[in-house]
LUMSE-112788 format. One record per residue: residue in one letter; x, y, z of N, C-alpha, C in turn. Coordinates in steps of 0.2 Angstrom, whole numbers, plus 5000, padded with zeros to 4 digits. Each point is the difference from the previous one (the first is absolute). Example, Ala and Ser with C-alpha at 12.3 -4.5 7.8 and 13.67 -1.06 7.14 Angstrom:
BEGIN
+------+------+------+------+------+------+------+------+------+------+
! resn !  nc1 !  nc2 !  nc3 ! cac1 ! cac2 ! cac3 !  cc1 !  cc2 !  cc3 !
+------+------+------+------+------+------+------+------+------+------+
!    a ! 5066 ! 4972 ! 5039 ! 4996 ! 5006 ! 5000 ! 5004 ! 5006 ! 5000 !
!    s ! 4998 ! 5005 ! 4996 ! 5004 ! 5006 ! 5001 ! 4996 ! 5005 ! 5003 !
+------+------+------+------+------+------+------+------+------+------+
***
This chain:
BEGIN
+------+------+------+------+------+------+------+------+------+------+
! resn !  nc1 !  nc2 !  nc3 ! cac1 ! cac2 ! cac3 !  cc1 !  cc2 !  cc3 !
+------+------+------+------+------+------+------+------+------+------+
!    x ! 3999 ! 5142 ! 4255 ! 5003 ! 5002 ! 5005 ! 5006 ! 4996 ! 5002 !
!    x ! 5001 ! 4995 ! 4999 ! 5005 ! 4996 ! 5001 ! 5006 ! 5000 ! 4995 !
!    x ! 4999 ! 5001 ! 4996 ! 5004 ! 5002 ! 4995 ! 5004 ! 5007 ! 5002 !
!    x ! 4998 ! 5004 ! 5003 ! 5001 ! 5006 ! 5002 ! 5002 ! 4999 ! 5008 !
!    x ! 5005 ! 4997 ! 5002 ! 5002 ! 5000 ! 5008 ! 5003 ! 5007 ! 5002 !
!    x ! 4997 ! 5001 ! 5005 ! 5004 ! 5007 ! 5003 ! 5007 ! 5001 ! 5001 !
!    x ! 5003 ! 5004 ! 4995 ! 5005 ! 5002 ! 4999 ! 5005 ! 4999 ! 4993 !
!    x ! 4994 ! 4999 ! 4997 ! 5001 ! 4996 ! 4993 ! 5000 ! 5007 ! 4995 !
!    x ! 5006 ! 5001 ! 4993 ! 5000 ! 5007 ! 4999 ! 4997 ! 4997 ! 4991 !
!    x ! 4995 ! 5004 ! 5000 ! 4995 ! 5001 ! 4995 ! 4998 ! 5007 ! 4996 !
!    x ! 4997 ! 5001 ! 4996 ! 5001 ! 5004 ! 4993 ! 4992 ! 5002 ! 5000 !
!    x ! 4999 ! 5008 ! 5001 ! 4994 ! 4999 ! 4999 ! 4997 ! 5003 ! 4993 !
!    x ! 4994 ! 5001 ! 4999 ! 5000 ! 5002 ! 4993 ! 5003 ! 5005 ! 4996 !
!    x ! 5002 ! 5007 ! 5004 ! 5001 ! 5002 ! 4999 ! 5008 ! 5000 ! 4997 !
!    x ! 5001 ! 4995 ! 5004 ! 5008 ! 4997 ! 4997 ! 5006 ! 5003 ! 5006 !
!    x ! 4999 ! 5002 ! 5007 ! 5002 ! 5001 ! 5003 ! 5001 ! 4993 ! 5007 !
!    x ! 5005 ! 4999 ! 5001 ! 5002 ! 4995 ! 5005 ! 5000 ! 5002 ! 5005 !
!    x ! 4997 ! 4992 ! 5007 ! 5001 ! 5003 ! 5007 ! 4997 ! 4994 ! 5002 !
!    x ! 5001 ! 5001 ! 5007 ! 4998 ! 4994 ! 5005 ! 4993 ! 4998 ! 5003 !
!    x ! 5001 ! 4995 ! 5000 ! 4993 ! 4996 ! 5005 ! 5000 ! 5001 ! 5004 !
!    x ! 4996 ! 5004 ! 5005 ! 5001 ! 5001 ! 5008 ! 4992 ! 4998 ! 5003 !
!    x ! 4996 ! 4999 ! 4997 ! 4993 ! 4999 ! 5003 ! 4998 ! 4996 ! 4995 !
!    x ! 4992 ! 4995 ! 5002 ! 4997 ! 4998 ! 4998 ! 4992 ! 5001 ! 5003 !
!    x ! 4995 ! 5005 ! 4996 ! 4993 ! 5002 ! 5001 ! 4995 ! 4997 ! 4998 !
!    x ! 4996 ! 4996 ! 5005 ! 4995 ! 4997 ! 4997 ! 4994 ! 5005 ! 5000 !
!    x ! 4996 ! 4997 ! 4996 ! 4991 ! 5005 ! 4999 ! 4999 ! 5004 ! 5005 !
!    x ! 5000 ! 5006 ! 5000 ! 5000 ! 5003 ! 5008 ! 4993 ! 5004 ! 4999 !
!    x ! 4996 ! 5000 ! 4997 ! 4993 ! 5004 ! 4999 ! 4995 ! 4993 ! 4997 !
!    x ! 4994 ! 5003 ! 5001 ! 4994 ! 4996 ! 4996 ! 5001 ! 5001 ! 4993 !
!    x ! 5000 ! 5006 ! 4997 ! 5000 ! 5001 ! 4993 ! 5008 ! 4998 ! 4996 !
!    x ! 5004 ! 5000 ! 5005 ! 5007 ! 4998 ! 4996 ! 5003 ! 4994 ! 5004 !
!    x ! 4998 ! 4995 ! 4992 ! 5002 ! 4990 ! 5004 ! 5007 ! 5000 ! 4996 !
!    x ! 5003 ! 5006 ! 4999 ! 5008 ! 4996 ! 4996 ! 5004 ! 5000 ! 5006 !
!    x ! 5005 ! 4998 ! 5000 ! 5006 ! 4998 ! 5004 ! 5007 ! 5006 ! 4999 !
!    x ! 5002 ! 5003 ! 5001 ! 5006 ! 5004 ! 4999 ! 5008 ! 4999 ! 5003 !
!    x ! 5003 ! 5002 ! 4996 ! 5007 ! 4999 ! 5002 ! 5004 ! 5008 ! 5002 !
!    x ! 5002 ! 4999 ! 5004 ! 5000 ! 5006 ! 5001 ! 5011 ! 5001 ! 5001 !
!    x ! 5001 ! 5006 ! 4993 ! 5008 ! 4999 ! 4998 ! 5004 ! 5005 ! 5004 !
!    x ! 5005 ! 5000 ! 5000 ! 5003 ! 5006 ! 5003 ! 5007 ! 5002 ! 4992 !
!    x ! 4996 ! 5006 ! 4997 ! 5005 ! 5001 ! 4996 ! 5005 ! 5007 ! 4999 !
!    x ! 5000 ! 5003 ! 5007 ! 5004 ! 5007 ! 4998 ! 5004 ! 5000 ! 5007 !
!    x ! 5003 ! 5005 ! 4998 ! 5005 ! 5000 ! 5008 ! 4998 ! 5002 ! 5006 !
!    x ! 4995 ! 5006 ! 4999 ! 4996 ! 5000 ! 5006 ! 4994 ! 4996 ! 5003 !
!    x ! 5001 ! 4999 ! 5008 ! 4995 ! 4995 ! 5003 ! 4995 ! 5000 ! 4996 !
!    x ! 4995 ! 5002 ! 4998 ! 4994 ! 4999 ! 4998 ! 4998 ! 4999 ! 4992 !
!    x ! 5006 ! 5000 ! 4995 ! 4999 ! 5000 ! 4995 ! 4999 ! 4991 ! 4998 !
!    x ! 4993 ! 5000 ! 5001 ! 4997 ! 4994 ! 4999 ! 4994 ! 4999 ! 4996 !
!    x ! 4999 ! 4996 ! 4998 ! 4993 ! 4999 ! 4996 ! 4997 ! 4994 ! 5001 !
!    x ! 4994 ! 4999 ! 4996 ! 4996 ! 4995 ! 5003 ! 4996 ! 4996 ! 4996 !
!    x ! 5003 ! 4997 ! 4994 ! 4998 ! 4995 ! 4994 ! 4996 ! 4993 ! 5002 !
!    x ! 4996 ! 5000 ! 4995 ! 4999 ! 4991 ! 4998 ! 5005 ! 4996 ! 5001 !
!    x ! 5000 ! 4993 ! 5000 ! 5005 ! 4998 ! 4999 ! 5002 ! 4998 ! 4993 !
!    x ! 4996 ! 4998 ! 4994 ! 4999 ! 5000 ! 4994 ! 5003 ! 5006 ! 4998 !
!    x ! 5002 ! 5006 ! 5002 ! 5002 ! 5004 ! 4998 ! 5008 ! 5003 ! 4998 !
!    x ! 5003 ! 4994 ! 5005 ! 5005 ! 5000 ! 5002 ! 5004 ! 4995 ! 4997 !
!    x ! 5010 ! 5002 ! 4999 ! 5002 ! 4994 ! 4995 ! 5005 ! 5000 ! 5005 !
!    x ! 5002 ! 4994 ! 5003 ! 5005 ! 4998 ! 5004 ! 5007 ! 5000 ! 4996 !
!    x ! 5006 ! 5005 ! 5002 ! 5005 ! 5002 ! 4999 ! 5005 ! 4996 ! 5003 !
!    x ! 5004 ! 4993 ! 4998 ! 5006 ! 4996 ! 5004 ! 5006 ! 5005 ! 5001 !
!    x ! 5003 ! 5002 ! 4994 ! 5004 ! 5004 ! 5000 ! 4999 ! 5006 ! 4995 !
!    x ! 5001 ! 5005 ! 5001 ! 5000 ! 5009 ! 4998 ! 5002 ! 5002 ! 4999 !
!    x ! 5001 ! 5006 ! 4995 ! 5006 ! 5004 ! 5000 ! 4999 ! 5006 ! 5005 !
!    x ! 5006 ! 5002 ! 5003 ! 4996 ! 5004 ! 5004 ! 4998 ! 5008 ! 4997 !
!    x ! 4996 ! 5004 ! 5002 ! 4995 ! 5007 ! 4997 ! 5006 ! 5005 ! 5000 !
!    x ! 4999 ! 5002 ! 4995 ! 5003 ! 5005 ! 4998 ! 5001 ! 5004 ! 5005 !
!    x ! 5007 ! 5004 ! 5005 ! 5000 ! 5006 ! 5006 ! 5000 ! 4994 ! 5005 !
!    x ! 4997 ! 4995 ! 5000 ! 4999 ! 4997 ! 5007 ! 5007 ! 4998 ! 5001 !
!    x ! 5005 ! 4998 ! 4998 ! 5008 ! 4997 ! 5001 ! 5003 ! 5007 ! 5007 !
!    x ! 5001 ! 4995 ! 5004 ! 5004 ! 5005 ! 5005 ! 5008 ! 4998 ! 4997 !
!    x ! 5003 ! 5005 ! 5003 ! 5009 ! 5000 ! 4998 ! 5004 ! 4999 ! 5005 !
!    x ! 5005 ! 4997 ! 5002 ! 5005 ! 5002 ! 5005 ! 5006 ! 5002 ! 5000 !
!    x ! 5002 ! 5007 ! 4999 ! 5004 ! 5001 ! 4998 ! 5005 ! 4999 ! 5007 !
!    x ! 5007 ! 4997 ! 4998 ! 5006 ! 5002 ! 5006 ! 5005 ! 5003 ! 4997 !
+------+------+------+------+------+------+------+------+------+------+
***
């Protein structure tokens, strides 16, 4: 978890990038993992909620294809 500070942009399996915004501890009897919970789509809620092992910390990225905003003058 320390490796992973909130607001840190990381890669997740599936190969899609996005943000650290939480950190979940074991929140049940039957489930002792820790989770990282990402924020990766434009809308509020498109977040997920990995191991930390499963995640590859991204310093710099290219940015996702369509996500580039433009300014035109």
């Amino acid at each position: 978890m320390e490796d992973l500070p909130i607001g840190a942009r990381v890669r997740t399996p599936t190969g899609r990038v996005g943000t650290v915004v939480k950190h979940r501890g074991a929140e049940s009897k039957r489930d002792h993992f820790q989770r990282v919970v990402v924020f990766v789509g434009p809308r509020p809620r498109d977040t997920v909620a990995l191991q930390p092992h499963l995640l590859e910390r991204v310093d710099k990225c290219p940015p996702e294809p369509g996500g580039e905003r433009r300014i035109d003058r």
